[in-house]
Each structure stands twice: as structure tokens, then as C-alpha cells.
C-alpha positions in Angstrom: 99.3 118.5 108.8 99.1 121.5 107.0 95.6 122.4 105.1 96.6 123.3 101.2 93.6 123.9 99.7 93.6 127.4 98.4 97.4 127.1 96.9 97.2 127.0 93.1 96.0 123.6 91.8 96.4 121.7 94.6 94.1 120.4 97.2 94.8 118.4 100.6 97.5 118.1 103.5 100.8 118.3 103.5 103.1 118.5 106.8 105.1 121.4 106.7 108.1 119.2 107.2 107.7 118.2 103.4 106.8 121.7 101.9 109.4 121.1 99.5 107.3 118.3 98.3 104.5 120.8 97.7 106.4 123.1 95.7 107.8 120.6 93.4 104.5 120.0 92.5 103.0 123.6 92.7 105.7 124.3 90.2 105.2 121.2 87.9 101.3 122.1 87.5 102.1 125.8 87.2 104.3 125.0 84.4 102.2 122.5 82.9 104.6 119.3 83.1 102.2 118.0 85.1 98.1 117.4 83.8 97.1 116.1 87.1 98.5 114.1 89.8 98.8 113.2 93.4 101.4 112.6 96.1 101.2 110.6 99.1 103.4 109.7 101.8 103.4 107.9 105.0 105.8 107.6 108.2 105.7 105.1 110.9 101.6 104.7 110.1 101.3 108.4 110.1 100.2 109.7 106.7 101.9 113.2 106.3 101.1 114.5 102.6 97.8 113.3 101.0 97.5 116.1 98.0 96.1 116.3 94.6 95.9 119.0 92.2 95.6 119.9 87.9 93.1 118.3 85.8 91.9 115.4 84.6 91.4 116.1 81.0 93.6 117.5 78.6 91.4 120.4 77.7 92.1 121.9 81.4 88.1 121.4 81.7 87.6 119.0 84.7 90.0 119.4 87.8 91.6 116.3 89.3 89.9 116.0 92.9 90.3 113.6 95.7 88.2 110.7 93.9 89.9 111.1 90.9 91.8 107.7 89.6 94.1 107.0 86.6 95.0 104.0 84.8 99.0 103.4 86.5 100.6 101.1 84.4 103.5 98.8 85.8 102.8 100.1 89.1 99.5 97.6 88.8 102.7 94.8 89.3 103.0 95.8 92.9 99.7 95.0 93.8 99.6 91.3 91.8 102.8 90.9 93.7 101.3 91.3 96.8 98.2 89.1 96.0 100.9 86.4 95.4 103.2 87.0 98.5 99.9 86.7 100.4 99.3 83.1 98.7 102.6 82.3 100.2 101.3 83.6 103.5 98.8 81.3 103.6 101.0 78.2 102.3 99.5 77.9 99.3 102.2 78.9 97.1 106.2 78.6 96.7 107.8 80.6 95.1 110.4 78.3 94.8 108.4 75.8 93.0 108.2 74.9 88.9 105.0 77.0 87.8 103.8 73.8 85.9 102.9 72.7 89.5 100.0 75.1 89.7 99.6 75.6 86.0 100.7 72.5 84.1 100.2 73.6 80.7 103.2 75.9 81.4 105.9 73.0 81.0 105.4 73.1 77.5 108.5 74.0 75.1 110.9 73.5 77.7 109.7 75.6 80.4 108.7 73.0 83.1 112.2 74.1 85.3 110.4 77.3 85.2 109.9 78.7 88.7 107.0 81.1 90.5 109.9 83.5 91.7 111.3 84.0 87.9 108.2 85.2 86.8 108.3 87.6 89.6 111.6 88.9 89.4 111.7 89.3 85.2 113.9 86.5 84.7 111.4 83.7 83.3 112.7 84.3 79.8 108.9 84.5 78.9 108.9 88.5 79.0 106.5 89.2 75.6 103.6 87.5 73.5 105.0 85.9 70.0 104.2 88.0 67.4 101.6 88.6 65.9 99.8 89.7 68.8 97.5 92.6 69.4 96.3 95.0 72.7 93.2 93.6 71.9 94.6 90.1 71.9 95.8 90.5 75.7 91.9 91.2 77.0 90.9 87.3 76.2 92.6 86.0 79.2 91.9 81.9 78.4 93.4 83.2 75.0 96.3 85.1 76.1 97.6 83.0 78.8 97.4 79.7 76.8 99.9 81.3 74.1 102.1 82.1 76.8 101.8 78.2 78.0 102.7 77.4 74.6 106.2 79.5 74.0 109.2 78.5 74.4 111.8 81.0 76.3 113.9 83.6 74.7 117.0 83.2 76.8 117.5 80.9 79.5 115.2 81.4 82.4 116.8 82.7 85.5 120.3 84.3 84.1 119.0 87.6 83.6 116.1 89.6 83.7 114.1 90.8 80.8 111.2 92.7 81.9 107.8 91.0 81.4 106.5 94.9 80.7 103.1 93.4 79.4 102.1 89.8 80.4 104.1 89.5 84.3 99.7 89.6 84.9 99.3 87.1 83.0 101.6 85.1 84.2 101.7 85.6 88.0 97.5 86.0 87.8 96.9 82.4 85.7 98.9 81.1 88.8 96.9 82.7 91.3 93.7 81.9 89.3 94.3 78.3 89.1 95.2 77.9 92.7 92.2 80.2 94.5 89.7 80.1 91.3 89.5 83.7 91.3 91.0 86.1 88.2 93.3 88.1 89.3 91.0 90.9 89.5 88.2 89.9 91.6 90.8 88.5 94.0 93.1 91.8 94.1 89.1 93.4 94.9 88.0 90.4 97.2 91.1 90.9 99.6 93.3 93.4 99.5 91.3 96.6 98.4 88.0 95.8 99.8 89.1 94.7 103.3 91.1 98.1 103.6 88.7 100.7 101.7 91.3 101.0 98.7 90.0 103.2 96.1 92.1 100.6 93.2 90.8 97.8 91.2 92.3 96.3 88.1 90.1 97.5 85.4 87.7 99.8 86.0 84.2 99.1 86.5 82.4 101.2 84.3 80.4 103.2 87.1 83.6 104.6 87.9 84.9 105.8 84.3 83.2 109.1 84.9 86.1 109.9 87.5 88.9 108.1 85.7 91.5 110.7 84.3 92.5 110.1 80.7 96.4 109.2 80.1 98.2 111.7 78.0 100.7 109.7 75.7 104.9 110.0 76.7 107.0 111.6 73.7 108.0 108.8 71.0 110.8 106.4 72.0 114.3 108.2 71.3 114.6 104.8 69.0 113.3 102.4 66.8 112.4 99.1 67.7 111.8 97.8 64.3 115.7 98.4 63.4 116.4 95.8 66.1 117.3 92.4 65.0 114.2 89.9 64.8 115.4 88.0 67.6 116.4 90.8 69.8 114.7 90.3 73.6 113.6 94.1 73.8 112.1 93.8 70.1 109.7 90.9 70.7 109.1 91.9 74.1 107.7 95.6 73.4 106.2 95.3 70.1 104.1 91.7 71.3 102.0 93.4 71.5 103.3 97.5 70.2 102.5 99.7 72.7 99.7 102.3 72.0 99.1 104.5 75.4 96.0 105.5 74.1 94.6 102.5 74.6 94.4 102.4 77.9 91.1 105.2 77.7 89.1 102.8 75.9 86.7 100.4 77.2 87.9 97.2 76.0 91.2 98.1 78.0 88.9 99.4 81.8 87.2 95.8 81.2 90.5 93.8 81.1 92.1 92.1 83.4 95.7 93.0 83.3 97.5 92.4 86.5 100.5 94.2 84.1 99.4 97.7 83.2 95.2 98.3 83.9 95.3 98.6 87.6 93.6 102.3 88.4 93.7 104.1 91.5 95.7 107.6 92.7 98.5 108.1 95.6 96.6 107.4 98.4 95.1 104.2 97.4 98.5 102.4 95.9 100.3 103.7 99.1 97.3 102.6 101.6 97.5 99.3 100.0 101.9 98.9 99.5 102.1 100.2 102.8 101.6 97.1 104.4 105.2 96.1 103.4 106.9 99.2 104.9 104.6 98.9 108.0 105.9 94.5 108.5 102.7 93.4 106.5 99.9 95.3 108.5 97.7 98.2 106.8 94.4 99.7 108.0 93.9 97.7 110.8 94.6 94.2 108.2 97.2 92.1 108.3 98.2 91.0 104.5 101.4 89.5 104.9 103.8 88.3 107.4 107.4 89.8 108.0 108.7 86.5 106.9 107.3 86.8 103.6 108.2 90.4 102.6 111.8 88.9 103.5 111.5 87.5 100.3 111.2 90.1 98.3 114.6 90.8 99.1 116.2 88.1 98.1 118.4 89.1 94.8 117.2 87.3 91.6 118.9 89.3 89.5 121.4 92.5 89.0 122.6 93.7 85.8 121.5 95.0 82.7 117.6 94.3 81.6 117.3 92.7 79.0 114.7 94.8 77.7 114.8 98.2 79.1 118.6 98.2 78.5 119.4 99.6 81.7 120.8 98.1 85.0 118.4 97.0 87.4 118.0 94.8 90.5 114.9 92.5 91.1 114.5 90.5 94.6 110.9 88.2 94.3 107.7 90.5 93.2 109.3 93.5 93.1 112.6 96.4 92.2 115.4 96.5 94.5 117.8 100.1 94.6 120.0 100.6 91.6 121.8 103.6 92.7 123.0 104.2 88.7 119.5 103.7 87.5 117.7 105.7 90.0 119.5 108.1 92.2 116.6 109.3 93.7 116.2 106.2 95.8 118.1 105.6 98.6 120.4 102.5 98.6 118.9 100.6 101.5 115.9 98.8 102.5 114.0 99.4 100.2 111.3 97.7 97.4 109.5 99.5 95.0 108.4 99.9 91.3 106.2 102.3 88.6 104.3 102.6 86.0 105.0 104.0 82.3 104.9 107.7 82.2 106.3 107.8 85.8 104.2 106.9 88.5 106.3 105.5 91.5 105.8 103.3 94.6 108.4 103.2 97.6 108.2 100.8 100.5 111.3 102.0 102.8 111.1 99.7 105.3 114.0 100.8 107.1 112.6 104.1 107.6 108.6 102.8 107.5 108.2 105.2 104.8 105.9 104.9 101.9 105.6 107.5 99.1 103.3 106.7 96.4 102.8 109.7 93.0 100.2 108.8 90.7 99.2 111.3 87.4 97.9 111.1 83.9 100.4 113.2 82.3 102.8 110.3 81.0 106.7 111.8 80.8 109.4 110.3 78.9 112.0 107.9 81.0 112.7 104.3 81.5 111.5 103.8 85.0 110.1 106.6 86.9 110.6 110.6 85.7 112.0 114.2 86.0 109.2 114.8 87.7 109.5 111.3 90.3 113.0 111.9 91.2 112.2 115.5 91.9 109.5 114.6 94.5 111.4 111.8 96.0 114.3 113.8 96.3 112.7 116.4 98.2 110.9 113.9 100.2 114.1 112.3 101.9 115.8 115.5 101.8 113.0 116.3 104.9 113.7 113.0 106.0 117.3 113.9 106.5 118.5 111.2 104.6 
């Protein structure tokens, strides 16, 4: 590994192989696309970038350093994922079963066919909050979760997905809550980051707020929601509730439990933690899952055009599949992975036993992922050689 500390605005290691990784993001801070951010990567168990640079606050005032962690969106739905897969580990949960087993309330308005693995893969139907329905609204959990018992589906539940962009923590933590008795949270804390040292919680406990780097809002939506028809999926799913990203700086947000959109960390602790699924369940020394379960994950659920992001996409159980006219940056093989809004990423290649996790605060415009995503993932399995 080579030592960057001393290039401009970036801090860490970086194997020379991957130098092109380096200078992607050299460039992106020099230019100011990127605030701050971090970029990891690991090979066959051997981490070979681990770098950070930029700043934490707008102003340019407080650099980003290697404690630094961010609030990272949808990415947070790789780790609730995993709590769940690790409930099937231990036989406690099928993902082949109607959610009203584990959550009865659920089989209300027609929903009781309604199975784990379609709120997994997008495809539930139940992808928004019925309006009207506030930010503020999705921090009562008891609250929140009991309105999403009540609904009926917007389209019928497995024939397409719709992406749950805002309540798939809701949903997947309520069953993971009624069958440990833990929130999502405390069990995401309990055993997965605290057994392997993983600076990421969902939430933020407020000791830690004096580290957390502020999200900078994306540019406004190229369109308008509120033209859609009433009844359109993408209308009721992103405007229950309408997105605000600067609500994710505020305390009533850090104190949520959103297994959605709150989870904050950086590079190295989403890829320490997703690792275990390139690496056939094992990370830091602790076994999470078995290989038997991450098969799952890649069994299709659904392949088409989302019903709410409006582009093609490809889900398998708990996680995105490669959807080469989506997102050419990533490989068509082996490979689960998903981000956050504004462009964080996480790949699992398990082909290759790769993992390459970017976290920032700098929120870019894009669907899923970013310019600046693509640009560092390209250059990473350009040094692959594939």
C-alpha cells in the first residue's frame, strides 16, 4: 500500500495498482465536485485503498479525516438487508413466507399474500406512506409502521418493482423487530457493527454528531412530481413523505430509526461490514451469513422498468442485481450492490471477492449512483483488468 497523505486533500493508502482511483478523486476535490468523501476497496480479504480527503462542512472549515461519517442514504438498505439474511441464517425467517406471519397486522387491505422477499426486492406494492405524511411522521416508528399495516397496495405485489425509497426500513425492520424484539437499530448495533468494530449505526448517537459531515442537497429534480397524475406509483411514492435532504442534519432525523435512509458511516465501515458477502459470509474474523444464504440474494425478483425511479433495474432478495443499461460502470456478473441518494455506492463482486464502498456528503444529481461513482468504479476494474 501506498502512503497518500501529503497529496492534496486526501489522506490514507492506496495500492499503486489503483492510482487511477486516487486521481479520480484528487481531481474531483481539486475541482470541487466533491465536499468530502472516502473510497475503499478490498480484494480476496486484502484491503488495498482506504483514503479520505475534502471537508466536512460546506464553508471548507473542518477537513473530512478518518473518523469522519455521513448520513448515506439508501445505501443504509444494504445493511437492514443483511440483518435480515442473517435471520434466515439462523432459521428464523423465510423469505418465502406471507409477512403477516411475523407481523399480522400486515394482512390488512389485501396484503396477507404479501411475502418477506417482495419487500426486499421492491416489489411489495407498498413502496410510499399515503399522503399526508411528513419526515417527521417517519421518526414515530409504532406510528409509521402501523399506517403501512393499514394500506392497501398500489399495484399488485410481486409484478414489478417500485422502489420502497423511504419505508423498505420500516418494513423489513417491523419484521425483524417483532421476531428478535430488537428495533432495527439496536440490532444492526448489537450484531453486525459491534462484533466487527464497524464505525456505522443507524442514527447517530448524539456523542458522535460532532464528527458527522453535513449532507449538501443534489440539484432539483429535472421534473415535477406534482404534474404527475394522483395515482401515479412515483408520485405517491416520493412525495409520502416529499423529500427534503436537509433534513437529514437535524436531530430529529440522527435519533430515527430508518433502516431506509439514516444509517451513517464512511467507506471503510459499509465495506468492512458488506464485505462479508463478497468474502462467502465471513468479515473480521465473524461469520454473518452462510454461502447458502447470500445465494438468495441472487435469485431474480424482478427486471424491468421501476416503477418509481423510471429506469430499468434488476432486484434478486435484499439487494440490486447488474443492469448493464442502467449502470455501465458495473460489471455484468456476480455481483450485488446498491447506494444512497446523492451517489454513495456499495459493490459486493463476489466473483472477483472484491468490495468497493464510496461514501461523501456532497450529494450529486442521478438516479442511482453518480458522475463521480461510475468514474471511481470504472477506474477500479480497469486495474482489475476487467
Amino acid at each position: 500500500m501506498t502512503e497518500v497523505q501529503g497529496k492534496p486533500g486526501i489522506q490514507g493508502q492506496c495500492a499503486g495498482q489503483f492510482e487511477a482511483v486516487r486521481s479520480a478523486l484528487e481531481a474531483n476535490l481539486a475541482s470541487g465536485e466533491e465536499l468530502g468523501a472516502s473510497v475503499w476497496m478490498n480484494v480476496a480479504g486484502e484491503t488495498v485503498i482506504d483514503m479520505w480527503g475534502g471537508y466536512r462542512d460546506a464553508a471548507r472549515t473542518v477537513p473530512w479525516d478518518e473518523h469522519t461519517i455521513t448520513n448515506v442514504w439508501s445505501t443504509t438498505k444494504t445493511i437492514t438487508s443483511l440483518a435480515a439474511l442473517m435471520l434466515v441464517d439462523r432459521g428464523e425467517l423465510d423469505v418465502f413466507a406471507p409477512v403477516a406471519r411475523y407481523w399480522p397486522e400486515f394482512a390488512a387491505s389485501g396484503k396477507d399474500q404479501i411475502e418477506v422477499r417482495h419487500l426486499m426486492s421492491h416489489t411489495s406494492g407498498v413502496s410510499g406512506w399515503e399522503r399526508p405524511f411528513a419526515i417527521e411522521d417517519m421518526y414515530d416508528w409504532d406510528s409509521a409502521t402501523a399506517k403501512l399495516a393499514a394500506q392497501a397496495p398500489w399495484w399488485e405485489p410481486g409484478t414489478a418493482s417500485g422502489y420502497h425509497a423511504n419505508n423498505q426500513g420500516h418494513l423489513v425492520g417491523e419484521v425483524i423487530r417483532r421476531i428478535t424484539g430488537q428495533h432495527l437499530k439496536d440490532f444492526v448495533a448489537a450484531e453486525i457493527a459491534g462484533p466487527i468494530g464497524a464505525d456505522f449505526q443507524i442514527g447517530a448517537k448524539e456523542a458522535d454528531w460532532d464528527r458527522i459531515a453535513n449532507v449538501v442537497p443534489p440539484p432539483p429534480l429535472p421534473f415535477d412530481l406534482n404534474a404527475l397524475p394522483d395515482d401515479n406509483v412515483a408520485k405517491r411514492t416520493l412525495l409520502g413523505p416529499v423529500p427534503d435532504a436537509n433534513a437529514a442534519n437535524t436531530p430529529g432525523w440522527r435519533r430515527a430509526d430508518m433502516g431506509a435512509l439514516n444509517g451513517h458511516g464512511n467507506a471503510r465501515s459499509v465495506g468492512r461490514i458488506m464485505s462479508a458477502l463478497s468474502l462467502g459470509g465471513e468479515t473480521e474474523g465473524h461469520r454473518l451469513v452462510s454461502p447458502a444464504t447470500i445465494e438468495l440474494i441472487f435469485q431474480e425478483q424482478a427486471h424491468g422498468p421501476d416503477l418509481v425511479l423510471g429506469v430499468p433495474l434488476r432486484f434478486g432478495i435484499g439487494y440490486g442485481l447488474p443492469v448493464p443499461e442502467t449502470i455501465p460502470a458495473i460489471p455484468d456478473s456476480k455481483i450485488c450492490f446498491w447506494g444512497g441518494w446523492g451517489g454513495s455506492m456499495i459493490i459486493m463482486d463476489l466473483g472477483r471477492q472484491v468490495t468497493f464502498s464510496y461514501m461523501m456528503n456532497n450529494m450529486g444529481a442521478g438516479v442511482v449512483g453518480s458522475p463521480r461513482s461510475d468514474a471511481y468504479l470504472t477506474a477500479a476494474y480497469q486495474a482489475l483488468g476487467s
